[in-house]
matplotlib code that plots the C-alpha trace (Angstrom):
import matplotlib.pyplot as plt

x = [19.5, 21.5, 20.0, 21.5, 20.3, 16.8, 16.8, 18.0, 14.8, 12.6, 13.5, 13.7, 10.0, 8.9, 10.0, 9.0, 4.9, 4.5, 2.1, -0.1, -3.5, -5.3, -4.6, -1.0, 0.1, 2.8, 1.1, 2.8, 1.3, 2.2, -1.9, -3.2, -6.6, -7.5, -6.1, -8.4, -11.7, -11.4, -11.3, -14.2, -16.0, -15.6, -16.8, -19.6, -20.6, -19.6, -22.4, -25.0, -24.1, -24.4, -27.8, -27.2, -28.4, -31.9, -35.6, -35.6, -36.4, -37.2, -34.1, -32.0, -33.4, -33.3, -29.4, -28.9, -30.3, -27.8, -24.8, -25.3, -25.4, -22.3, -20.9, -21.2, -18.8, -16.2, -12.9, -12.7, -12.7, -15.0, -17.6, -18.3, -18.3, -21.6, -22.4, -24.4, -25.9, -27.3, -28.8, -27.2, -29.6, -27.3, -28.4, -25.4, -24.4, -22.2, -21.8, -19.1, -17.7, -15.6, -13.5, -15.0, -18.2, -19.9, -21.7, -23.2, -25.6, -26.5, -30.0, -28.9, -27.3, -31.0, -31.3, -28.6, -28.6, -31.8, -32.0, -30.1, -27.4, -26.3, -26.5, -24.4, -21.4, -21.2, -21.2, -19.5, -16.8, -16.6, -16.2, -13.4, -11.9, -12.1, -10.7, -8.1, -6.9, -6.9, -7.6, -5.0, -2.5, -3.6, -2.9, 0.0, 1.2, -0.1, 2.2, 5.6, 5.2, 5.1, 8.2, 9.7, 9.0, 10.6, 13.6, 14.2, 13.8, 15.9, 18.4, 18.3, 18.4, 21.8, 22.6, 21.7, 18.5, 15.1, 13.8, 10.1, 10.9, 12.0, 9.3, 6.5, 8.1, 8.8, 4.9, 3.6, 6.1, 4.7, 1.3, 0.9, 4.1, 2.9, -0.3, -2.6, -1.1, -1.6, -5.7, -5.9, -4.3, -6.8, -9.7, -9.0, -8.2, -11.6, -13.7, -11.8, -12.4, -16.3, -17.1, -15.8, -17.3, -20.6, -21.0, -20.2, -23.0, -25.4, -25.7, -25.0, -21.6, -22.5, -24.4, -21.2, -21.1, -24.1, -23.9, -20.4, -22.0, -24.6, -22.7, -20.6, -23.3, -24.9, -21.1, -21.3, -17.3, -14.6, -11.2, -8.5, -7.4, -4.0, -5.0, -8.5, -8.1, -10.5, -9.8, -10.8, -14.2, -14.6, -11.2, -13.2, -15.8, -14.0, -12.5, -15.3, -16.9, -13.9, -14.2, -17.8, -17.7, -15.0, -17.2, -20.2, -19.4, -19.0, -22.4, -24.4, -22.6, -23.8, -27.5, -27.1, -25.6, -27.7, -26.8, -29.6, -30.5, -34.2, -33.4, -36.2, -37.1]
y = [48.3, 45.9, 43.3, 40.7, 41.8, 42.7, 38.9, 37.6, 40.2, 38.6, 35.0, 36.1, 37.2, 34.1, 32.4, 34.3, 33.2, 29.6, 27.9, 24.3, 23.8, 21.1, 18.7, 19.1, 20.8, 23.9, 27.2, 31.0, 33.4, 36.8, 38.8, 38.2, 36.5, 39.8, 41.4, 39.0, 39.3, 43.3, 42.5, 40.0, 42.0, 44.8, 42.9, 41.6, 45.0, 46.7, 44.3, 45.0, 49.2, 48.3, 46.3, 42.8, 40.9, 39.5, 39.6, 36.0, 35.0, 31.9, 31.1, 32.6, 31.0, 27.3, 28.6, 29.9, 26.3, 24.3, 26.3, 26.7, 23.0, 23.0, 25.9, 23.5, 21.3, 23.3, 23.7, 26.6, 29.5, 29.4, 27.2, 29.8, 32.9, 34.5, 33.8, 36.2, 34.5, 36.4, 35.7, 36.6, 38.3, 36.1, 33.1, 31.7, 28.9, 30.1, 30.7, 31.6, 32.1, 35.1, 35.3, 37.3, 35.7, 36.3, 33.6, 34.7, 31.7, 32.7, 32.8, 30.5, 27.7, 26.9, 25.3, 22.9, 22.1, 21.2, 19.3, 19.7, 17.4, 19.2, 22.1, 21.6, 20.5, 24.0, 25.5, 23.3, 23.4, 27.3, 27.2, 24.8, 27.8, 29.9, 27.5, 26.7, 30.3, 29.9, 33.7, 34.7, 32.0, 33.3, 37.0, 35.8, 34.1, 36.9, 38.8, 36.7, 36.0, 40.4, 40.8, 37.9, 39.5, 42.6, 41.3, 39.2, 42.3, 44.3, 41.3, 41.1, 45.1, 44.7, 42.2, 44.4, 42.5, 45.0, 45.4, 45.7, 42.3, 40.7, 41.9, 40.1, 37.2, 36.6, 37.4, 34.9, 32.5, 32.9, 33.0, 29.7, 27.5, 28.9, 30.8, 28.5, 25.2, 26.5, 27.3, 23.3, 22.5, 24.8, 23.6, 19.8, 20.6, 22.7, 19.4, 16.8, 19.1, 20.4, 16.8, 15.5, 18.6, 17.6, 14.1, 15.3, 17.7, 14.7, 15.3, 12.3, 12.7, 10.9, 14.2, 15.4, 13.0, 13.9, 18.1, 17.9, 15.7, 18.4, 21.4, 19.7, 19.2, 22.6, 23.8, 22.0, 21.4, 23.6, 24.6, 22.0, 20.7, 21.9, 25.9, 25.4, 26.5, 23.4, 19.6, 18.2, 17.0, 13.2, 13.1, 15.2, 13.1, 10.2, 10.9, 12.8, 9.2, 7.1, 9.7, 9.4, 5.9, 6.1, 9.1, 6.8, 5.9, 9.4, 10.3, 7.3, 8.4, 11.5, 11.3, 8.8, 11.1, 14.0, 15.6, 15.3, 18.5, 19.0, 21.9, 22.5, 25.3]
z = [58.3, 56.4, 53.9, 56.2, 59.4, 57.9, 56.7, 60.3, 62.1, 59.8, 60.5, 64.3, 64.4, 62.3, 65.1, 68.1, 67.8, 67.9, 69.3, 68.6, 67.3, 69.2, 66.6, 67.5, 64.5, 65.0, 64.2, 63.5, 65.5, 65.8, 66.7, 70.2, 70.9, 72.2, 68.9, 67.0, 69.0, 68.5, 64.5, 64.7, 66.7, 63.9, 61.6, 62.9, 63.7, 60.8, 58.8, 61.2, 60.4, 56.9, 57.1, 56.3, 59.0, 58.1, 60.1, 60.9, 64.1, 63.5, 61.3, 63.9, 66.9, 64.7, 63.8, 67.7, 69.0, 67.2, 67.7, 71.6, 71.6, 70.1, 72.2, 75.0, 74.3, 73.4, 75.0, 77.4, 77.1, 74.2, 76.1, 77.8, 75.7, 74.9, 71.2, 69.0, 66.2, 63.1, 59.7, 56.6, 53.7, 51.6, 48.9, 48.8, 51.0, 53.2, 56.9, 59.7, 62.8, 64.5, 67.2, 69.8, 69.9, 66.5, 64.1, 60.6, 58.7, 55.3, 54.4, 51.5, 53.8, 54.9, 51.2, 51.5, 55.3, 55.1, 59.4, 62.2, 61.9, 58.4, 59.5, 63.2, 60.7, 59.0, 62.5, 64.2, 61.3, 61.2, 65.3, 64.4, 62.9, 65.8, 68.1, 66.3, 65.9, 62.3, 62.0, 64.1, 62.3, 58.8, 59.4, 61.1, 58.1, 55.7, 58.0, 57.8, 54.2, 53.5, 56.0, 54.2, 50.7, 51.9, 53.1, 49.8, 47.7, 49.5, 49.3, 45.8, 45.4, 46.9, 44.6, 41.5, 40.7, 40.0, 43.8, 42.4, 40.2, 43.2, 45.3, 42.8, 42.1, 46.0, 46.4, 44.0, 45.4, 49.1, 48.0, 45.9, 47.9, 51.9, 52.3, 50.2, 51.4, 54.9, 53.8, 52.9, 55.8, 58.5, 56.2, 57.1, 60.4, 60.9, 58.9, 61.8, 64.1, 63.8, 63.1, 66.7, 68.2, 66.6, 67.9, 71.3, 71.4, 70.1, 66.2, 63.7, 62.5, 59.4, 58.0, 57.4, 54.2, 53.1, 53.6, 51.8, 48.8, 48.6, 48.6, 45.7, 43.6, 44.5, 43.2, 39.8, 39.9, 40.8, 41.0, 40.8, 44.3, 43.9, 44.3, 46.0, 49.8, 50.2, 50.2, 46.7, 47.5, 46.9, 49.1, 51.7, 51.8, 52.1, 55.3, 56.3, 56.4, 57.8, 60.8, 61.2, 61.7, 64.4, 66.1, 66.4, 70.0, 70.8, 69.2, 71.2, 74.1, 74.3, 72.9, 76.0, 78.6, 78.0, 75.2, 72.3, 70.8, 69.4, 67.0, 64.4, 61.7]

ax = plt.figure().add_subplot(projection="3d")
ax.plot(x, y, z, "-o")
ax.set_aspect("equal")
plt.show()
């Protein structure tokens, strides 16, 4: 195929997969949900093969109690998907979510989420991820930005410039100016996100301050903001707070209506 047209197929499938996350913000996505539920589902499983799911029952139930209160109030269809939870043997403080059903909390989380409330914004920030599609839109991205680096080699192979030079520099270029940028952006989205989902199912929205504060001090500093997938943290928890005074309403309201979880370790 020519350079030009191989450019032009390239462009053509960027533009094929679009869709919106439910913050309104255009997405790339070229994998199915299907697609993405068969590799979560792999995973997960492939973890349990290899033995690192923990003997906790009580952890998990105290883990499984707060995320089906979240599950709840999810949009469909994930409101009613059947969630597996598991425990991590992990010390670090880290948890997640996977399309298809699957939720991982870190042994280590337990440290640092020390109630309820702190620990329903890491879970209900990590099922953020899943419905948004952020999986699907960062393998979709990973995707674009390798057909996008083959195209501009070949390019500049016909235009008597190294291919493999080309090839690198065009990598380093989509990795620091597309793919991180995008990581910020779906780590926001998943904090805005988890923290409404949070004061609908009845947990204190204001923990987010705190748990985010926590986990920066556990992390003794960091990299810069500008090549960190995450917000800079005192931003973060800055609007973290601005949203959980606006999601007060929401939080009453529900404790009100019903919704008041009673999840203890």
């Amino acid at each position: 195929m020519k350079p030009r047209l191989l450019i032009a197929a390239a462009l053509a499938s960027l533009l094929a997969g679009c869709a919106t996350s439910p913050t309104g913000r255009s997405q790339l996505m070229m994998v199915s949900d299907a697609q993405m539920s068969q590799m979560g589902l792999a995973s997960f499983n492939q973890m349990r093969q290899q033995g690192k799911f923990a003997n906790a029952p009580k952890e998990r139930a105290y883990a499984t109690c707060v995320a089906q209160a979240l599950v709840s109030v999810l949009p469909p269809p994930w409101n009613t998907q059947q969630w597996e939870v598991q425990i991590v043997e992990d010390n670090t403080a880290n948890a997640f979510a996977l399309p298809g059903g699957r939720i991982g909390v870190n042994q280590g989380m337990f440290k640092v989420a020390t109630n309820q409330d702190q620990l329903a914004v890491v879970l209900g920030h990590e099922l953020a991820h899943v419905v948004a599609r952020h999986g699907a839109e960062r393998v979709s991205d990973n995707l674009a930005a390798q057909a996008a680096v083959t195209a501009g080699s070949i390019y500049a192979g016909s235009r008597g410039m190294d291919p493999n030079t080309a090839a690198s520099l065009l990598g380093v270029g989509a990795q620091g100016l597309v793919l991180l940028p995008f990581s910020r952006t779906q780590e926001s989205e998943a904090d805005t996100l988890g923290q409404r989902y949070m004061a609908r199912a009845g947990f204190d929205p204001r923990a987010a301050v705190t748990l985010w504060e926590k986990m920066e001090k556990k992390g003794g500093g960091g990299t810069p903001a500008f090549l960190s997938t995450h917000p800079a943290p005192d931003k973060r928890a800055q609007v973290l707070g601005q949203h959980a005074q606006q999601l007060m309403p929401v939080y009453q309201q529900a404790r009100t209506g019903g919704h008041s979880p009673n999840c203890t370790l």
